[in-house]
N, C-alpha and C positions, 0 to 999 in steps of 0.2 A: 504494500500500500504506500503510494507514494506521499512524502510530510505533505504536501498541499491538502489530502485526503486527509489526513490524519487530521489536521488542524481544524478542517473545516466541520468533522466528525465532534471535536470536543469544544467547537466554538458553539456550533448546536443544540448539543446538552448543556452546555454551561449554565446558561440559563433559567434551568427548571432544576440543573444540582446546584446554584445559589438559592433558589425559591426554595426549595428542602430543605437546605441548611448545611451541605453537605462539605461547601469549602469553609467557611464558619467554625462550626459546632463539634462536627462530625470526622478530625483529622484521620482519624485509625481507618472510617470507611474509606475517607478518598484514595489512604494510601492502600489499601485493599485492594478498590479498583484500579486507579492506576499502571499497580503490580500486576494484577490480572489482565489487563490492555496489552502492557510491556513485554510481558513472559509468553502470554499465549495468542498474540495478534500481531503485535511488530515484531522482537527480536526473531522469533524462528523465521522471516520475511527475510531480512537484513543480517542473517548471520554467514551465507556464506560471501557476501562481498564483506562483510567490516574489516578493517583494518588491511585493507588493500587502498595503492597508491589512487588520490583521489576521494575516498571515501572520508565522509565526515566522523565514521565510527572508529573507535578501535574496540580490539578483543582485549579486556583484562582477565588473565588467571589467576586465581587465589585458590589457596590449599583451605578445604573446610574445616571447619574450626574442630568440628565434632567428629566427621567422619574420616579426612584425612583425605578426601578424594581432590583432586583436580575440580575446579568449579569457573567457569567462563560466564562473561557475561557482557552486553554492549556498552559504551561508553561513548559519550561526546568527550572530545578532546581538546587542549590546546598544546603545541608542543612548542616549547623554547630553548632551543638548543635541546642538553640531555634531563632537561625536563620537562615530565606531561602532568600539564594540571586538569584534574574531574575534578567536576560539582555532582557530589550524591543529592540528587533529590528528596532525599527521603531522610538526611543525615546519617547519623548512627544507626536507626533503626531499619537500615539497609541490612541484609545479610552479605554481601559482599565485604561493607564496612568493618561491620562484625567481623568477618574471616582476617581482614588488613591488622584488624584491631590482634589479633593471636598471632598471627604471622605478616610481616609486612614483607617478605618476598614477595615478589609478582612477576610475572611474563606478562609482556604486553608483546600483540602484533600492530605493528603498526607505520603505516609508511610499505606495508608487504614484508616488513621482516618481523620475528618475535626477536622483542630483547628483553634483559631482564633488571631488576632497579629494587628500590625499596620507596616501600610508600609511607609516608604520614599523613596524617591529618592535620591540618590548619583552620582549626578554631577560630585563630584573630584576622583571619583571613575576611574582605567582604566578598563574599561568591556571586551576588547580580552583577556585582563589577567583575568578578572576573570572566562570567559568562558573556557580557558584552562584549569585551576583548576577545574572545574564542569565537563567538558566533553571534550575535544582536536574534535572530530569529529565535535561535533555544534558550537567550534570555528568557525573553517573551513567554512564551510556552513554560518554561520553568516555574515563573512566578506565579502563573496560575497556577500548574498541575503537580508542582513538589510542596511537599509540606514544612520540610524542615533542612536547607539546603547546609552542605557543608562543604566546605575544600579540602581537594587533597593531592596532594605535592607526592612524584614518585620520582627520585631520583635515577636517572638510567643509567647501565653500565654502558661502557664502550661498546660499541656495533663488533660485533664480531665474525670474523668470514665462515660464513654455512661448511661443515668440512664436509659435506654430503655432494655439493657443487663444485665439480673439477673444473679446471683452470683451460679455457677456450682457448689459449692461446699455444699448445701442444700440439 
């Protein structure tokens, strides 16, 4: 589903979920739905291009806090130099965050390569500004449809050559 769709899907109901009281009152349902929009309507859409060159996604891996599995998940990104800054929509009460929060290893694909970094959280960070700076349109969208934004800073290691990919020039 392309964002013009998407947006215009949740500019639609906005509406009648303000008349309910649902961005207000009701923070745990919107992040409910939202979560359930994200997880089983967009990201299975947009997960086999994310973090391929062009795409405004990246792929974050984080190790589950609880299970220990491998856990991927989509991400807006901005990158500066060997740092990529997310805004959790959701804040801490992300599970992802959760997981960063136990382990701050991560892989990220991004740019068409995974690399790997450590993440923190940034609390005194302001995240609408730094979503403006990454993208002014997922600003937008965030402020309506996250509940409790937060930043987080992932330090990247050095790009490192694929040893899977032989050298073309033999």
């Amino acid at each position: 589903m392309p964002d013009r769709a998407l947006a215009a899907i949740t500019d639609s109901c906005r509406g009648s979920w303000e008349r309910l009281g649902c961005f207000q009152r009701h923070t745990p349902m919107k992040r409910r739905l939202m979560t359930f929009m994200q997880v089983r309507l967009i990201n299975p859409r947009r997960v086999l291009r994310a973090g391929n060159p062009g795409d405004p996604c990246a792929l974050l891996e984080t190790v589950g806090r609880r299970s220990g599995k491998r856990r991927r998940i989509l991400v807006g990104y901005g990158l500066d130099g060997n740092v990529l800054w997310i805004v959790a929509h959701h804040g801490r009460a992300a599970a992802y965050v959760q997981n960063l929060l136990a382990d701050p290893q991560v892989k990220v694909k991004v740019e068409g390569t995974w690399r790997t970094g450590t993440a923190q959280l940034v609390p005194d960070d302001e995240p609408t500004r730094r979503l403006k700076s990454i993208d002014p349109g997922i600003a937008m969208a965030a402020k309506q449809l996250g509940t409790s934004l937060l930043t987080i800073r992932v330090d990247l290691d050095a790009p490192q050559a694929d040893p899977q990919v032989r050298d073309q020039r033999k």
